[in-house]
N, C-alpha and C positions, 0 to 999 in steps of 0.2 A: 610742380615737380619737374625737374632737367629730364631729358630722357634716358640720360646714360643711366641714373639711378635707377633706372623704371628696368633697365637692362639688368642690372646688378642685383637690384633684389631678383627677380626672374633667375639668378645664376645661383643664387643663395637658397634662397626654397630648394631648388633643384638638388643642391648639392645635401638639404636636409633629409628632403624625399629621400633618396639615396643612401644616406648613412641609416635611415631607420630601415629603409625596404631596401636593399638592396639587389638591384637587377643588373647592373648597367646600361640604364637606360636612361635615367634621367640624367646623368652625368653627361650626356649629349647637348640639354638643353643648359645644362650649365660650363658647356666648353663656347657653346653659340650666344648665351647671353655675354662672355668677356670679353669676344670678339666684337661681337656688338657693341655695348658699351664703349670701348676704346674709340670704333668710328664713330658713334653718338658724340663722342665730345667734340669731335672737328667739323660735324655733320648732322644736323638736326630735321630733317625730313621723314617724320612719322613711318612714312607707308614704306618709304625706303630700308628704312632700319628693319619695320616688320618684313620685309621681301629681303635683307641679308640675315636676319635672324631664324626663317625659316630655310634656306638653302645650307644657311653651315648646320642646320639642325637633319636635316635631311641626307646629307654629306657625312656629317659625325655618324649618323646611325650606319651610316652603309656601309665605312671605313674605319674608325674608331672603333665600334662595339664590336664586329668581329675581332678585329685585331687584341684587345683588353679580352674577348673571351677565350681565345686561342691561348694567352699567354698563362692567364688565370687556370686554367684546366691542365696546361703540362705542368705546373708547380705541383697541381693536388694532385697528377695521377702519378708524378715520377714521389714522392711523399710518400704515399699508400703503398706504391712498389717495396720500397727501401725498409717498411715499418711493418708488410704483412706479408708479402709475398716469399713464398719458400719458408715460412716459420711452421715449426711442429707443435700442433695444438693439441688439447682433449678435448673430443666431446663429450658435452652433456646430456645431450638427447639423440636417441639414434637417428642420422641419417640416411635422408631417401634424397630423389630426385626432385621430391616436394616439399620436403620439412628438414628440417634438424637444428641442431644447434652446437655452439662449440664458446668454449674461453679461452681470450686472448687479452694480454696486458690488464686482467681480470675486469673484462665488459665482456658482456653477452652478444654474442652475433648471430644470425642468421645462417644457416649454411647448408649446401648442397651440393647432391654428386651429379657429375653432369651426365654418366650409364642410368638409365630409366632403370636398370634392372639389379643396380647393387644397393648394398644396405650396410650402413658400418651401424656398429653397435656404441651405446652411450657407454662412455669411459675408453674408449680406445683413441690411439696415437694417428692422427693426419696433418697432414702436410696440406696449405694454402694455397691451389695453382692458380689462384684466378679470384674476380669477382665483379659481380653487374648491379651496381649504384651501394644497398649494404649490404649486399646477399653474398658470402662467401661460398668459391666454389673450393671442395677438399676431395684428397684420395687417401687413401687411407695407405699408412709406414711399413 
């Protein structure tokens, strides 16, 4: 087997990894194996290719994957903004500082007031000011 191929599939696996699991992480070792490969074809020195395959692999992790998660995170946070933020919902279960619940675009969410000390009651009108990963935080209309 040529080595560039040996490069290639290493880019393909990677790029499989990836679509099932998705981290952005192995997307790294499949930006460093096409790199690879390309010099593989003009350049056939085993140890050399593994010593450029690990440096763009080490490179892509430091510079690429931040960059892809930076960009990946303002699409879903300005999204969420635009889709939940400032909507007036009902809740369904009374909330606390620890519990509740509310419907919106008829799914069940999580929700919470951010005063330790207030309590809205299930079937009243609040409003969406906030929220940390699925936990809606609400005040109440």
């Amino acid at each position: 087997m040529e080595l560039w191929m040996l490069f290639v599939i290493i880019s393909i696996v990677s790029i499989l990894i990836e679509i099932f699991a998705p981290s952005l992480f192995c997307i790294n070792f499949a930006f460093a194996g096409i790199i690879t490969a390309i010099v593989a074809i003009f350049w056939g020195n085993l140890y050399s290719l593994l010593l450029i395959f690990l440096v763009l692999s080490l490179l892509s992790i430091l510079f690429i994957k931040p960059l892809l998660t930076k960009l990946l995170k303002k699409d879903t946070h300005a999204d969420f903004d635009s889709q939940y933020l400032g909507k007036i919902v009902k809740s369904i279960e009374p909330i606390t500082s620890t519990k509740g619940a509310v419907t919106i675009y008829d799914e069940r969410w999580e929700a919470r007031v951010k005063n330790e000390n207030e309590e809205i009651s299930a079937g009243c009108d609040v409003r969406i000011i906030g929220n940390d990963s699925l936990i809606l935080f609400v005040e109440k209309v």
